[in-house]
Every structure is written in C-alpha cells, then in structure tokens.
C-alpha positions in Angstrom: -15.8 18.2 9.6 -13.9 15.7 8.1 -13.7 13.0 4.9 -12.4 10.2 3.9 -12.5 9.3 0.1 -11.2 6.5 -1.1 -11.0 4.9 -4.8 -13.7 2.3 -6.2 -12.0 -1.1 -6.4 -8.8 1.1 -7.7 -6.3 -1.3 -8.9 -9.4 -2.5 -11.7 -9.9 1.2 -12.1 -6.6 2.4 -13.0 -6.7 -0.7 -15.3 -10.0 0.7 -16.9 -8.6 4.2 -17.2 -6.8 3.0 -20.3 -8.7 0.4 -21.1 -12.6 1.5 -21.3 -13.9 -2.0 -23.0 -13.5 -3.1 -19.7 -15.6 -0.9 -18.0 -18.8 -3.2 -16.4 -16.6 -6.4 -17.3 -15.2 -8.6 -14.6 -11.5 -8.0 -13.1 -9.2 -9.5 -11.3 -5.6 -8.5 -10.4 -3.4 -10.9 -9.2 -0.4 -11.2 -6.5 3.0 -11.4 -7.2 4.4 -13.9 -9.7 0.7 -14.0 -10.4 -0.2 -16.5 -7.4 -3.9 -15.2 -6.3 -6.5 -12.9 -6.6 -5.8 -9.4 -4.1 -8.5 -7.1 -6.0 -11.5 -8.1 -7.5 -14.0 -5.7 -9.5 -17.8 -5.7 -8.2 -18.8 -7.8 -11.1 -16.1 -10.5 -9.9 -17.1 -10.5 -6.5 -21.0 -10.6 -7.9 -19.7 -13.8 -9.4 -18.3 -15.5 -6.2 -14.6 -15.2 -6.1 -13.5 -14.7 -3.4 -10.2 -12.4 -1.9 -7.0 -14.5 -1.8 -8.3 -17.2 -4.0 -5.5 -18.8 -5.8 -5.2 -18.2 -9.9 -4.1 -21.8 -10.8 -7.9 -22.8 -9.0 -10.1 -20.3 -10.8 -8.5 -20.0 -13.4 -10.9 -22.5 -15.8 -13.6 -20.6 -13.9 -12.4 -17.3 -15.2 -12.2 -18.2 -18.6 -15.3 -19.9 -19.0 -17.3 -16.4 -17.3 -15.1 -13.8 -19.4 -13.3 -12.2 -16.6 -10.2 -10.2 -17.5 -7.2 -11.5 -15.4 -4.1 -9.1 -15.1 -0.4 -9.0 -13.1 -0.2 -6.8 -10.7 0.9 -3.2 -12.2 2.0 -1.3 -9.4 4.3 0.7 -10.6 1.0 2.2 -12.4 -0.5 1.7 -9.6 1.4 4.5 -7.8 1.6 6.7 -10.4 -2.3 6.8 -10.9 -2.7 7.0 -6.5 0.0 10.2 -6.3 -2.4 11.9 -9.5 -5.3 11.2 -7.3 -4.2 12.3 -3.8 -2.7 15.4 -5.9 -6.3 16.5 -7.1 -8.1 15.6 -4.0 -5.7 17.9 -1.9 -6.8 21.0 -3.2 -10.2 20.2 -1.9 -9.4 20.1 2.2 -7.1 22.9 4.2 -4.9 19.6 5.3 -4.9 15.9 4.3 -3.5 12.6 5.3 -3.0 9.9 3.1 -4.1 7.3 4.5 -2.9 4.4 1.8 -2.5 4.3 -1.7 -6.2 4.7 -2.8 -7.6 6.5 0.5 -6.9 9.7 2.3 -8.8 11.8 5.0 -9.2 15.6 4.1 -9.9 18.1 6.7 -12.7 20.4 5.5 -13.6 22.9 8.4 -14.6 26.0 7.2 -16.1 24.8 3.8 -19.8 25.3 3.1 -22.1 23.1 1.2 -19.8 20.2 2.1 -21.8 17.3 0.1 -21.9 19.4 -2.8 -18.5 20.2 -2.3 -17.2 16.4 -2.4 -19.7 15.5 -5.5 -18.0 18.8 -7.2 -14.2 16.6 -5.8 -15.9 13.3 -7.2 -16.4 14.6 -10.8 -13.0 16.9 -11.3 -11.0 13.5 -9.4 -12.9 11.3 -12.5 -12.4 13.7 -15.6 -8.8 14.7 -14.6 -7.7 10.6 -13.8 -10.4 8.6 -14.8 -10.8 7.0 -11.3 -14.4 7.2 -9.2 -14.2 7.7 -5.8 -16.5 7.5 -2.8 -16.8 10.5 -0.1 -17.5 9.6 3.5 -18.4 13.1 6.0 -18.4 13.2 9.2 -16.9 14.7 12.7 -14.4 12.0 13.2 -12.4 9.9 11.2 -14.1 6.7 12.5 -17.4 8.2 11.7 -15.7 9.2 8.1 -15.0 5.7 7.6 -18.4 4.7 8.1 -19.9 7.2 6.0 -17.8 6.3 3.4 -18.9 2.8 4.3 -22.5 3.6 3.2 -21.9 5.3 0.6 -20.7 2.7 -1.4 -23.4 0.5 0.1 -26.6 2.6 -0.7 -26.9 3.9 -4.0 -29.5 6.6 -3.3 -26.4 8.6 -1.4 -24.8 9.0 -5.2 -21.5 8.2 -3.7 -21.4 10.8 -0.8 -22.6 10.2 2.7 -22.6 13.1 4.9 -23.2 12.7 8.4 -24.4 15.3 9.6 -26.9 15.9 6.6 -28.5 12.1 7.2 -29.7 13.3 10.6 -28.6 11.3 14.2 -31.8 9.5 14.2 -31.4 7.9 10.3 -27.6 7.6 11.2 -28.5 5.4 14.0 -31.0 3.8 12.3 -27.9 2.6 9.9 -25.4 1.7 12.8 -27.9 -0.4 14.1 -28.0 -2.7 10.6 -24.0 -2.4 10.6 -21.7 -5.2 11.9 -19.2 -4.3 14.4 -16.4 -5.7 12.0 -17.0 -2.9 9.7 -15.6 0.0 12.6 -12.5 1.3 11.4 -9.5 0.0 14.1 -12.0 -3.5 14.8 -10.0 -5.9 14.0 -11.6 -10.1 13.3 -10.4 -11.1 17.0 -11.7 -7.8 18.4 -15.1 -7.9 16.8 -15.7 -12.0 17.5 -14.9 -11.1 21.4 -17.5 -8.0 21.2 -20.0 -9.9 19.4 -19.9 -13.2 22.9 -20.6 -9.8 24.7 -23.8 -9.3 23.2 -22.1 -6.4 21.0 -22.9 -7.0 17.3 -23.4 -3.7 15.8 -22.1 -0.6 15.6 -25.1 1.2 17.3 -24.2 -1.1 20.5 -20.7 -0.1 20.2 -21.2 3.5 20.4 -24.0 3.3 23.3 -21.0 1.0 25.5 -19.4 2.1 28.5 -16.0 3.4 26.8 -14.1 3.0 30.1 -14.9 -0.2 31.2 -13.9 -1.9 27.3 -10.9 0.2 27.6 -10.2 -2.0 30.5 -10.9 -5.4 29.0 -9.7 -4.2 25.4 -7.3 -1.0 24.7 -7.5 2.2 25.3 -7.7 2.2 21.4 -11.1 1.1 21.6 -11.9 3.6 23.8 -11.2 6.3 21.6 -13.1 4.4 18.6 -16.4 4.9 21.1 -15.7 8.6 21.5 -15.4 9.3 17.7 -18.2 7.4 17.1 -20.0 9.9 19.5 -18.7 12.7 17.2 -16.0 13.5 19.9 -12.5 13.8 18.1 -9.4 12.0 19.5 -7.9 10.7 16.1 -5.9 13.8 14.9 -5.2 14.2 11.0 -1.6 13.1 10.4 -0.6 16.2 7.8 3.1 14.8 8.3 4.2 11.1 7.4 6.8 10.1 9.7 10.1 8.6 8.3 10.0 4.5 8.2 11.5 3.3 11.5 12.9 0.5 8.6 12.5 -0.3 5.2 12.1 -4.0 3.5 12.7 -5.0 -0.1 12.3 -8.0 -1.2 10.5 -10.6 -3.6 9.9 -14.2 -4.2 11.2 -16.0 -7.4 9.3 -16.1 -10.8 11.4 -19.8 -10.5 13.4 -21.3 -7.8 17.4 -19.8 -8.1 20.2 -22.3 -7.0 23.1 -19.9 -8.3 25.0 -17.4 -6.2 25.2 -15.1 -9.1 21.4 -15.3 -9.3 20.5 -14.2 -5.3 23.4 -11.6 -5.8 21.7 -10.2 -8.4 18.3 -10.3 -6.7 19.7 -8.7 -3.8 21.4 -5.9 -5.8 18.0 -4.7 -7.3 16.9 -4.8 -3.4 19.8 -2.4 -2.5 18.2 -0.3 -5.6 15.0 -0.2 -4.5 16.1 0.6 -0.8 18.4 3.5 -1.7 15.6 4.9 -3.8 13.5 4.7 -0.5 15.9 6.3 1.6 16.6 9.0 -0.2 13.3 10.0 -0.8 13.0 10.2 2.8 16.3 12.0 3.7 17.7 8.9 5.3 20.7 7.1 5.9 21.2 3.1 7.0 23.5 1.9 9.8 22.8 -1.4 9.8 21.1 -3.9 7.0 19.7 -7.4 7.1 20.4 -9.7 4.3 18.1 -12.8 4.0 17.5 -15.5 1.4 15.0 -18.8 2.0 13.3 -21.9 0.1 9.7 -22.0 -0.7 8.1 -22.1 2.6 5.5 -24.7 1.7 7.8 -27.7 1.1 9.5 -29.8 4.0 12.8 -29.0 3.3 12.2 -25.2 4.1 15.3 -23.3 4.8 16.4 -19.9 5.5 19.4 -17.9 6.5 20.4 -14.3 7.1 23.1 -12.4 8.4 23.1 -8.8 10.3 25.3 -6.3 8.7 26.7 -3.1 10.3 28.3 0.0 8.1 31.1 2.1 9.6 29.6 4.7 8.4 25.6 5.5 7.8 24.8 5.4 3.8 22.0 5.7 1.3 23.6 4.8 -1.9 22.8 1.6 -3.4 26.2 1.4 -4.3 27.5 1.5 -1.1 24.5 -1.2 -0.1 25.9 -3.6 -2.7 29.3 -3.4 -2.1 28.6 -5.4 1.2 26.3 -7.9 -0.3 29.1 -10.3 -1.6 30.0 -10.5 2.1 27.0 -11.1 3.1 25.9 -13.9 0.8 29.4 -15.5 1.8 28.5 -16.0 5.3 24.3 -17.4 4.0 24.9 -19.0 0.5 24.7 -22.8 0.3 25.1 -24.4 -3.2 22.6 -26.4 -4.5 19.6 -25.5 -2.8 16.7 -24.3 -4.4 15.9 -20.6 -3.2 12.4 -19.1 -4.0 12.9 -15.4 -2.1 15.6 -12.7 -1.4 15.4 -9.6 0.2 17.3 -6.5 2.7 16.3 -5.0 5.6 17.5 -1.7 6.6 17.2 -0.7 10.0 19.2 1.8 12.5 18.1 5.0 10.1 18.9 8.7 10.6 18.2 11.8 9.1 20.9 14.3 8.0 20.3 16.1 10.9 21.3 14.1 13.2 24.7 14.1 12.1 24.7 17.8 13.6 22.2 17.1 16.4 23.5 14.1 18.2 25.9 14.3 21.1 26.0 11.2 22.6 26.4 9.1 19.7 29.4 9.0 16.6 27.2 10.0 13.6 28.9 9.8 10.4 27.7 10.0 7.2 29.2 8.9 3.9 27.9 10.6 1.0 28.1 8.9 -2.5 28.9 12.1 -5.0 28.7 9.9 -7.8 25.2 9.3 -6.9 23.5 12.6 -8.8 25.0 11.8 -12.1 24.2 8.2 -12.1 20.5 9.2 -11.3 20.6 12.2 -14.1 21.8 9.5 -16.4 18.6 7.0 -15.3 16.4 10.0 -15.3 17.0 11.1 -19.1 17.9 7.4 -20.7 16.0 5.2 -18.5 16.2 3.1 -15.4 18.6 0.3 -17.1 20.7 3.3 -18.9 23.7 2.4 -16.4 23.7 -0.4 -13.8 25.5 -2.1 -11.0 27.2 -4.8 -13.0 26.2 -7.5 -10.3 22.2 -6.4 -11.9 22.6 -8.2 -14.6 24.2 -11.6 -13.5 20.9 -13.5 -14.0 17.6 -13.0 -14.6 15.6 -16.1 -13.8 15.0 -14.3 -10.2 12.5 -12.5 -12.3 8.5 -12.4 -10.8 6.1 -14.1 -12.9 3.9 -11.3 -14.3 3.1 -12.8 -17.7 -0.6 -11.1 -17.6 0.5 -7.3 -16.9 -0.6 -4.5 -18.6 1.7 -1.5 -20.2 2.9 1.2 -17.8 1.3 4.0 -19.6 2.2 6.8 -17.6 5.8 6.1 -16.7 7.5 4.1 -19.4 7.4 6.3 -23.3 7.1 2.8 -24.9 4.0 2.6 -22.7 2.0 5.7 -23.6 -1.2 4.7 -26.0 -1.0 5.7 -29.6 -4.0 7.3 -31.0 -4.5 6.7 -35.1 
C-alpha cells in the first residue's frame, strides 16, 4: 500500500504557523514582485478569487472583505516543506517527494494503516503546525485520488483509505469524479476523453487501456492499470541530478544600467553554485540571458552561450565570465525587466574518473569552504562578490512579505 499526503493550502499554512490570528481568515500569497495571486486559502477561494488573478485588480476587493495579502516567502516556504517531509518520513519504509508540500510514502507491511496516517496527521501538526491530508491506496494514481477525496468529504477526517471504503463505494465516487482530476490528465487530455464520451474517472478505469494507448500515450495506459490497483508507477526513493539548472528573476523596476544586470546576474551565479553543489555537480557550459518586459511592443531579448575550459561549481568562477558575457548582450538605454543563467552540460565528480571518451576536467575553487564557513557563521551578506553590490533596483517587489522566522535570527518571534 501506498500514500500520498500533501499539505492543506501550505504556503497560507506556513504563514499561519506563526501567525495564528489568521487561522479561519482569508489568504492570499502573491507571485513574484507581487504581480498575482498563486495560493489562495479555502476562505479566499469561498469568496471567488480566482488562481492567477492579478493583485493590482483585486486588490480594492481584498481590502474591502479583510483578506490578508502577503509576498511570496519561500525561502520559509522551504524551510517549513524540508521539516515536514522530515517528520512524515519516519512514517513509510521509503518516500518520494513528490513537490514541496506533497510526497508518496510506501507503507507495505504496516497495520492499521488509516490509523496509522491520522497518528502521521497529528505528530506532522504539533511538531510544524502544518495539517495535512492522507490519500491510501495500491497505486499512486489511486493515492492521488484518495487524497483527492479526502479533502473533499469531511466525514473521511482527512484520510481516505482505499481499500477500507470498499470497491463498490470507491466506484460509486469515481463515477461523481471528473476525468481532469486523474493524476498525469492533463486539460487537453481530459477535453479529448470527455468528445469520447469519457467524462469520469469510473469510465476511464473500465476503458480499453490498449487501444487509448494508441490514440494517446502509453502514459495513459499505465494511468488505467493503476487505477485497477495494478502498479506500474514505481516510488522514486532517489531524485535524479537536474539535467540543467535556471536562475533567474524579473525586475522589482525596469534596469537600464550595465552595472545593474551584472549585478543581477551575479546573485544568479550564487544561487546556481549553491544548486550545484548541493547536487555534486559541475557546469560546462552556461547561458546568459537578459530581456524587456514581454508585454510591451518593443520586446527585446538577447543571450549568449558560454563554454568553460574546464567544468566548475563555484560562483566565483560563474561570475568571472559574466562581464564577457554581458559584453557581447548589453545594449545601453534599454529598459530591461528580467535576467537570468542557465547551466547546462553537468557532471558529477565521478565522471571525471569514469569517462574515457571525453576530456573531463574539473576546476575546484579551494577558496570556496572558507567563504561559505564565513556566510554560514555571519550571514549570507558577511562577504560578497563585489559586482553584488553594484545596484540594487534589480530587487523583486515583495513589499507585503512576512519575517523568515526559521532562517534569519532577526526573524525568530520574541515572546514577552
């Protein structure tokens, strides 16, 4: 057997965590440079907002019906997700994270498996704070779906398990269940299935496997298997490296200065590095791109393709070739709104042993474990890049964000 639990409405949770007079009040957390609304608490959606609505249209709206607006907070965010998954692990003999509020646990073996998952439910929200819901079944598609009802029927007390329901009230909720809510149905996907007369999931599962694997994927396929309890979606215990990695951020206001993208762009060969190394990895090549707000006219974007001699992961090593870069993409006077690196071509430290067909060779920075010591103990800014602090009006908008109260000492909540 096998669950998925995920986090209710998580970023408003983690936000509630530390701030309890919000608990049953309206949330919403906004995008970067706090453009629209990605997460919405159950009250907001009660009162109509909808998932990617702009701020600067609601926003009357969400004064005049109290609802609390915040920035995006994810460096919270994360910290509050690894403290979850870190609780929830010791509850399964393997897990997968699946994103940052969801992860499949593998449970074979364990007895009294809805008991089990309330007993996960109540140490996950007295040791974090954050509810979760609880999903059983034989599959991970099925999981999903169990999950799926769970938060939809309250009489389940957050935990659906499958095989406790019984096939014939398990149908019975299939059959009242839209297509679109399968786990791997995609909107195209399900508006094709519904012309064919297949609207629900019930339908789905009683559907010749073989003959949509032929008009869809062989992905679907499998989706009608699990959903007949027979397995074919493995738990990933393992996260495989990123094949690439992308940093990069639109403007809290436009930049026209070359200082201010080469500062930009040397916080994104921070944030890459960290990346990398938290993988093992090294970069051979990186993409440098800068571009105008995409909405206006006179859109325009440029990038160049860099390649190292030598495969790195030290962000001092990344920034050394930005001024390079932004020599061959820079244009005065234009009025950029987003910067950002792609890192591609990555190997692991093995590889320079392992390969024989292709010149491997790593630089290592050795300055790079003192300068992180030094961040560690006096913060983040403690010692920086000088090119970091050209300019700052690159800078996202986050004017509504709350503290980071688990990561930053100036954050933590003072009890008198």
């Amino acid at each position: 057997m096998i669950c998925l639990a995920d986090c209710n409405n998580f970023y408003a949770s983690c936000e509630r965590v530390f701030q309890p007079r919000l608990e049953g009040k309206p949330i919403i957390i906004l995008s970067n440079n706090d453009g629209c609304a990605i997460a919405r608490s159950n009250e907001t959606k009660a009162l109509g907002i909808k998932m990617g609505a702009p701020y600067f249209e609601i926003k009357d709206f969400c004064e005049t019906h109290g609802i609390h607006v915040f920035s995006s907070n994810y460096t919270l965010y994360s910290d509050m997700s690894s403290r979850v998954m870190e609780v929830m692990k010791s509850f399964g003999i393997r897990q997968e994270i699946y994103s940052i509020d969801e992860n499949f646990l593998d449970l074979t073996g364990i007895p009294e498996l809805t008991q089990h998952c309330q007993n996960m439910r109540k140490i996950v929200k007295q040791y974090t704070g954050i509810p979760i819901c609880v999903g059983i079944a034989p599959t991970k598609v099925l999981a999903k779906l169990a999950n799926h009802l769970a938060k939809k029927y309250p009489f389940l007390n957050s935990v659906c398990n499958l095989e406790e329901l019984g096939e014939e009230r398990t149908n019975k909720a299939l059959q009242i269940t839209a297509v679109s809510e399968v786990w791997g149905v995609g909107r195209k996907v399900a508006e094709k299935l519904n012309l064919m007369g297949i609207k629900t999931v019930y339908q789905l599962k009683i559907a010749n496997p073989k003959q949509l694997s032929k008009l869809f994927s062989v992905n679907l396929e499998r989706i009608i298997y699990e959903l007949n309890s027979i397995q074919c979606l493995e738990l990933e215990d393992t996260q495989e490296p990123n094949k690439q990695i992308v940093s990069s951020r639109s403007f809290g206001q436009a930049v026209s200065t070359r200082d201010g993208l080469l500062s930009s762009l040397t916080y994104h060969a921070e944030q890459a590095g960290k990346k990398m190394r938290r993988q093992g990895l090294f970069a051979r090549q990186m993409t440098v791109f800068v571009n105008t707000n995409r909405f206006k006219d006179d859109y325009f974007s440029s990038s160049v393709n860099i390649v190292f001699p030598n495969a790195i992961n030290s962000f001092r090593y990344l920034t050394q070739a930005l001024n390079q870069a932004l020599d061959k993409i820079y244009q005065p006077n234009i009025a950029y709104k987003k910067s950002g690196l792609i890192i591609t071509d990555l190997i692991s430290s093995e590889d320079e042993m392992t390969d024989l067909f292709d010149n491997v060779n790593i630089k290592h920075d050795d300055l790079l474990p003192t300068l992180e010591s030094i961040k560690k103990q006096f913060g983040k800014n403690a010692i920086q890049v000088a090119s970091a602090n050209l300019s700052g009006t690159w800078q996202m908008t986050n004017n509504l964000m709350s503290q980071k109260y688990t990561t930053d000492i100036n954050g933590i909540i003072e009890v008198s």
